[in-house]
Backbone as a ProteinNet text record, in pm:
[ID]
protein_1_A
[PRIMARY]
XXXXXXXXXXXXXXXXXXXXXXXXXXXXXXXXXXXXXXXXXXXXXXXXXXXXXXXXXXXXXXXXXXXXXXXXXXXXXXXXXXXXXXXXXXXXXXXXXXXXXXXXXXXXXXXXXXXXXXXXXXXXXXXXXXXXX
[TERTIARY]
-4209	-4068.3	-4001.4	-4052.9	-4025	-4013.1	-4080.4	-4102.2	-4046.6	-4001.5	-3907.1	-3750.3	-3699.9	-3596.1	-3570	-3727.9	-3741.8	-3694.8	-3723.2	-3678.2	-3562.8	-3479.4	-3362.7	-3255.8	-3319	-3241.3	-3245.7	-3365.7	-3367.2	-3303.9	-3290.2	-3169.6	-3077.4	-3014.8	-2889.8	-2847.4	-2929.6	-2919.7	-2908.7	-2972.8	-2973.2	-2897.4	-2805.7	-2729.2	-2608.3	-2558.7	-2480.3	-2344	-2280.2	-2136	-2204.5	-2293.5	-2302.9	-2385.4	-2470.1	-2464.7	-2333	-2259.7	-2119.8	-2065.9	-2056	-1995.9	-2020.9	-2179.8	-2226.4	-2204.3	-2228.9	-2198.7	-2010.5	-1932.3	-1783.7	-1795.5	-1844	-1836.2	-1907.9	-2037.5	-2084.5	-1961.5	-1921.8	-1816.9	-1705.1	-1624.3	-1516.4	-1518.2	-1640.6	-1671.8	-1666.6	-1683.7	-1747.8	-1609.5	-1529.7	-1403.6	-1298.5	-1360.6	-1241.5	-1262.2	-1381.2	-1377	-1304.3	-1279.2	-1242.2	-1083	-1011.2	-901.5	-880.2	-999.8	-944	-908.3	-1022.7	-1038.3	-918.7	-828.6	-730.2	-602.5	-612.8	-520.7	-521.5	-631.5	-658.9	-675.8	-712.8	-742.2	-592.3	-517.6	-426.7	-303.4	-271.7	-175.6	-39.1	-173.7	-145.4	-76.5	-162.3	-110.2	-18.2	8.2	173.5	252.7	241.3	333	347.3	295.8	260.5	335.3	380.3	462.5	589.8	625.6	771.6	749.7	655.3	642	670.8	592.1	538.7	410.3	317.6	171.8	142.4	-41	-127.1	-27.1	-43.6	39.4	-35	-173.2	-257.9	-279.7	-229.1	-231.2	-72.7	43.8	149.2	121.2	177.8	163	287.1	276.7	390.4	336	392.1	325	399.5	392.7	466.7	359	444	344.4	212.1	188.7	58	-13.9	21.7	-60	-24.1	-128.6	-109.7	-84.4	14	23.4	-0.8	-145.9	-119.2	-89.4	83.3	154.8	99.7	59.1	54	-110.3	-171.9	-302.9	-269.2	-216.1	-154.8	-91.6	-22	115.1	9	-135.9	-225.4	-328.9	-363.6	-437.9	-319.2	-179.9	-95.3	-120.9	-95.9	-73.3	-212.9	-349.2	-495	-436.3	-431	-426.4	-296.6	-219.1	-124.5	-233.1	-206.5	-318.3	-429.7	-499.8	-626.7	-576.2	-433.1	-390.2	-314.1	-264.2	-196.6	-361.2	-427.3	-540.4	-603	-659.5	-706.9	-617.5	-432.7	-385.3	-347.8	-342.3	-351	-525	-606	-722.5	-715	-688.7	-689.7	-584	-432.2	-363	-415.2	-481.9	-514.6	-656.3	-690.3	-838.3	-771.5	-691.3	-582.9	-512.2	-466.6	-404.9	-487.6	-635.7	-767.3	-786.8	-778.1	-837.1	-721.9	-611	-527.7	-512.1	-530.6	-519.4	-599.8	-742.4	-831.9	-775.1	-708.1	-677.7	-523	-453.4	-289.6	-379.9	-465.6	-481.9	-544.7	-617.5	-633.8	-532.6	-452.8	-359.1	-268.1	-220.5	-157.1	-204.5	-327.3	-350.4	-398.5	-390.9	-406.8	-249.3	-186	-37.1	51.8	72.9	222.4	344.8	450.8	572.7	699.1	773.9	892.6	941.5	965.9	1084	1212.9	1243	1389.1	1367.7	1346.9	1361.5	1237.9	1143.3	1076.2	946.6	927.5	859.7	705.9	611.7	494.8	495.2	449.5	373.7	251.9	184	60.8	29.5	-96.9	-146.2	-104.6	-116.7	-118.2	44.5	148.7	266.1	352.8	402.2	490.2	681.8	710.6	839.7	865.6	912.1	928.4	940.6	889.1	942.8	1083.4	1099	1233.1	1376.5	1336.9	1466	1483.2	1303.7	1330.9	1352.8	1342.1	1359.8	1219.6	1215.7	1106.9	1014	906.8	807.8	755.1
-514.6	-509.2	-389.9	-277.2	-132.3	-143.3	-236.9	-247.4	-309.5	-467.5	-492.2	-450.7	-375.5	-316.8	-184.3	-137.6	-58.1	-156.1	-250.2	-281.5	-314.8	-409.8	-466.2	-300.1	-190.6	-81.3	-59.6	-68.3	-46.5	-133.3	-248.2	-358.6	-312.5	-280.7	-222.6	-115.9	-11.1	122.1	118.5	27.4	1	-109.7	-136.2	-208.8	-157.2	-238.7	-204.8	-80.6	-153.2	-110.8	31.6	25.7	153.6	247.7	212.1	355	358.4	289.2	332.1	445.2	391.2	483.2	618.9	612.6	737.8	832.4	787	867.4	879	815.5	832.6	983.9	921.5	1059.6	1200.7	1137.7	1351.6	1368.8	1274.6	1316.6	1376	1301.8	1339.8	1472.8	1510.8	1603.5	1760.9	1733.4	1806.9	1815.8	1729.2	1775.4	1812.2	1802.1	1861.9	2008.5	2090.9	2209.1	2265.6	2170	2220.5	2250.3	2123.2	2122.9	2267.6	2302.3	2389.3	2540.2	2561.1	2622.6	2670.8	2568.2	2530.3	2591.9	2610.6	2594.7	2745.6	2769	2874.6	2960.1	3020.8	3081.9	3076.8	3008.6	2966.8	2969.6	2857	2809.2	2905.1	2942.1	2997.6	3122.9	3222.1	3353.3	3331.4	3254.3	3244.1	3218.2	3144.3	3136.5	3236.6	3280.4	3413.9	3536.9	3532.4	3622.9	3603.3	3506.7	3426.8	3486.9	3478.7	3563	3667.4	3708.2	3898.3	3918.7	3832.6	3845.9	3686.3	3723.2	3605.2	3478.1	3357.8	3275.5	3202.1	3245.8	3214.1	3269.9	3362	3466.9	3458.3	3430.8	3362.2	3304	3358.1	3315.9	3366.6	3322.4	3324.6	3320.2	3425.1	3432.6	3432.9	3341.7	3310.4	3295.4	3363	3419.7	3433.3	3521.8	3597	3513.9	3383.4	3272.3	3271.4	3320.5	3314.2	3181.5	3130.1	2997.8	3029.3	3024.4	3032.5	2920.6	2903.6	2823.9	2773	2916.5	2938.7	2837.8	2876.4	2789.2	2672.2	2566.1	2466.6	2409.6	2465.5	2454	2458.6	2514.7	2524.3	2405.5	2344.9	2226.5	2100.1	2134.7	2012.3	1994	2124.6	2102.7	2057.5	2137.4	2040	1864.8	1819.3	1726.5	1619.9	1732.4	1629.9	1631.1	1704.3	1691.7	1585.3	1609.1	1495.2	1335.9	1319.8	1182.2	1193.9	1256.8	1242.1	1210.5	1296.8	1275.6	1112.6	1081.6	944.6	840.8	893	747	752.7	816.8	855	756.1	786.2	742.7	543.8	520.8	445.5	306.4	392.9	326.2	291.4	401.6	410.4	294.4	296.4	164.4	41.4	9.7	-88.4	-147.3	-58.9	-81.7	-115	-63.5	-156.6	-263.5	-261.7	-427.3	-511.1	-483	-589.2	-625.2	-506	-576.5	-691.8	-706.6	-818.2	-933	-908.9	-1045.3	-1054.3	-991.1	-1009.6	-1121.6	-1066.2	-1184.9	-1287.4	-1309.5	-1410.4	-1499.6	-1477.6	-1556.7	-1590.1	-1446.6	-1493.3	-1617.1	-1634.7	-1702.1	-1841.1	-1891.4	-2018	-2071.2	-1956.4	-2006.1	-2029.6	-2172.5	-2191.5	-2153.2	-2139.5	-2120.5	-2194	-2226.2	-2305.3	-2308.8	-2411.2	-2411.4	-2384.2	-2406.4	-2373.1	-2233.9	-2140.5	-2039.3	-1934.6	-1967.2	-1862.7	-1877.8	-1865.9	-1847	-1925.8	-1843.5	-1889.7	-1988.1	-2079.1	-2210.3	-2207.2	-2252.6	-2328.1	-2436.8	-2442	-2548.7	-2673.7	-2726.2	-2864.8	-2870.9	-2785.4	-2823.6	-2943.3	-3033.2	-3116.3	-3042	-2985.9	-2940	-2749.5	-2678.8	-2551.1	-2553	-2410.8	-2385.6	-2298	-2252.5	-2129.5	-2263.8	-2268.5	-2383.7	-2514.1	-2535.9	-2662.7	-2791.7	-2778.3	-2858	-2919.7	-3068	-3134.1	-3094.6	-3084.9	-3056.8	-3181.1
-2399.7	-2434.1	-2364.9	-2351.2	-2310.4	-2188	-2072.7	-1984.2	-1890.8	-1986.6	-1932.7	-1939.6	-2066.4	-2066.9	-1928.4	-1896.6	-1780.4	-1647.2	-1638.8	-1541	-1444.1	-1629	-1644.8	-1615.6	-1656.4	-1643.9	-1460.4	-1422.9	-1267.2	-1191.5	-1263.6	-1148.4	-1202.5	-1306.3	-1272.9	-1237.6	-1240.4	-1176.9	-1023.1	-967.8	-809.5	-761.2	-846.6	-805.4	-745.9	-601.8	-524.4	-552.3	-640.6	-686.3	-790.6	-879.7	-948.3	-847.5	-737.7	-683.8	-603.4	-554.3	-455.6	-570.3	-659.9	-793.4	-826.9	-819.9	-837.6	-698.9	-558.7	-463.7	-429.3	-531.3	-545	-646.9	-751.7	-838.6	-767.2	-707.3	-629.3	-550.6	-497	-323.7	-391	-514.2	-583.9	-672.4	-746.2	-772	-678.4	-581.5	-476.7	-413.7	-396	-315.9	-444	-574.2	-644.5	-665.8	-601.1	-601.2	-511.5	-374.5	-265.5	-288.3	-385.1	-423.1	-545.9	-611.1	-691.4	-650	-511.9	-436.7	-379.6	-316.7	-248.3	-332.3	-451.6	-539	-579.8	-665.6	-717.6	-605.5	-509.8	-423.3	-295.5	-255.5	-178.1	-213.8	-296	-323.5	-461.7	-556.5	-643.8	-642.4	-498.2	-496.5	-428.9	-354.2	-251.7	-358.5	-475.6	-588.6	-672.9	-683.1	-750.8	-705.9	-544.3	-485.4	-510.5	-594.4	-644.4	-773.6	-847.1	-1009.8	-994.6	-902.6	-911.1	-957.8	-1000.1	-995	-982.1	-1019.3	-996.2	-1064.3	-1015.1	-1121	-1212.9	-1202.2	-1321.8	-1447.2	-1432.3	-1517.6	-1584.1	-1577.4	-1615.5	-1788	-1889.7	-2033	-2124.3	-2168.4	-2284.3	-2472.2	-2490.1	-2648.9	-2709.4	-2848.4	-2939.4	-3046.9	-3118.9	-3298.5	-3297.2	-3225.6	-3156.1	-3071.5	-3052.5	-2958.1	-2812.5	-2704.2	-2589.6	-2517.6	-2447.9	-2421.9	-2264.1	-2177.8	-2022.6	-1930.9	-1975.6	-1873.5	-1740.6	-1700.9	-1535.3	-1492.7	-1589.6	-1558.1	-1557.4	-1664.6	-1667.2	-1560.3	-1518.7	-1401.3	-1279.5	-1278.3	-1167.7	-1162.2	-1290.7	-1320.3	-1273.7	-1297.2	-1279.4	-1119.3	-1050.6	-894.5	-851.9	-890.4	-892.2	-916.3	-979.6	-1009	-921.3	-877.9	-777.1	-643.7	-634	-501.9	-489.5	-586.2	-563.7	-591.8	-659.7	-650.3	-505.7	-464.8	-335.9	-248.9	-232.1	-180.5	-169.3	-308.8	-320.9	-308.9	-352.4	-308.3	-111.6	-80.2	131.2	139.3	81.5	124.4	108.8	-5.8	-43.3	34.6	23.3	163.8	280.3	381.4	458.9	490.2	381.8	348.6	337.7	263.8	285.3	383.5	442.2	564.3	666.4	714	734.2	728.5	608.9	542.9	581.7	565.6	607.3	778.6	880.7	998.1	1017.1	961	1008.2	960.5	795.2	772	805.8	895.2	956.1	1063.6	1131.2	1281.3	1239.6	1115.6	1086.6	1046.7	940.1	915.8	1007	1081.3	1223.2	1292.7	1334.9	1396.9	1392.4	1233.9	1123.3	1079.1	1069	1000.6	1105.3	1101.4	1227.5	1116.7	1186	1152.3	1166.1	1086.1	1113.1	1216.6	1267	1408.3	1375.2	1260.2	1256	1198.1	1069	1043.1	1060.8	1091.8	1130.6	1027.2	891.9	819.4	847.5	755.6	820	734.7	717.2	671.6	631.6	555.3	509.2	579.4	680.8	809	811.6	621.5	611.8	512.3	504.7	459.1	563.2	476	553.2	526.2	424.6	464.9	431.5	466.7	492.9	329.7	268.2	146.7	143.3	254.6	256.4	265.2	447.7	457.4	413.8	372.8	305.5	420.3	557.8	662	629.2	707.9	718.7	877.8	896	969	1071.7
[MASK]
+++++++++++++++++++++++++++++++++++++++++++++++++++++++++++++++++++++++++++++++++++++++++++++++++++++++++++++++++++++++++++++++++++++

C-alpha cells in the first residue's frame, strides 16, 4: 500500500508541468532577490534623497505604534516591478506564440473579395458583409 502510494507520488512529482513549476518558483524566487536588491539598495536611497534619509526607515507613530510607511511603500515598488517584469515576459512569450499561428492562419484563411475579412475555408457567405462567396 505504502509503496504504491510511493510511486503514485513519483509520477506526479515528475510530472512535466509540476517540475516546470518548481524550476518557475527557484528562478522567481531567485530573481525576487535581485528585485529586492534593486529596490532596497538602488532605488530606495535615490528616494530617500527626496525625504532626507533612507526611505526605509520612513514611519509614522501614532499612540505609541510605529507605522513604517516607507518599508511598505518599498514592498509596493518590489512588487510593481516583478509584475511589470512577469507581465513584459509573458507578452513577449505571447507574441511568440502567435507569429507561428499568424502564418498559419494566414495561409489557410482566404478573405473576402469584396471587404477584406478573413473567412473560414469552407464558409459560403462573408459574416461581416454578408456577400455570397
Amino acid at each position: 500500500m505504502f509503496k504504491k502510494f510511493l510511486l503514485e507520488f513519483k509520477e506526479f512529482a515528475l510530472r512535466g508541468n509540476v517540475m516546470s513549476l518548481a524550476v518557475g518558483l527557484i528562478i522567481g524566487s531567485a530573481f525576487q532577490g535581485v528585485v529586492n536588491s534593486l529596490t532596497d539598495n538602488i532605488l530606495s536611497p535615490i528616494i530617500g534623497l527626496f525625504a532626507g534619509q533612507n526611505f526605509d526607515y520612513l514611519e509614522l507613530s501614532i499612540f505609541g505604534i510605529n507605522l513604517r510607511y516607507g518599508a511598505f511603500i518599498t514592498s509596493v515598488i518590489n512588487f510593481i516591478i516583478m509584475a511589470f517584469i512577469v507581465f513584459m515576459l509573458i507578452r513577449t512569450m505571447n507574441k511568440l506564440l502567435s507569429l507561428g499561428e499568424k502564418e498559419k492562419t494566414a495561409a489557410t484563411s482566404p478573405l473576402c473579395p469584396y471587404c477584406k475579412t478573413k473567412l473560414h475555408p469552407e464558409a459560403t457567405r462573408c459574416p461581416a458583409c454578408t456577400s455570397m462567396l
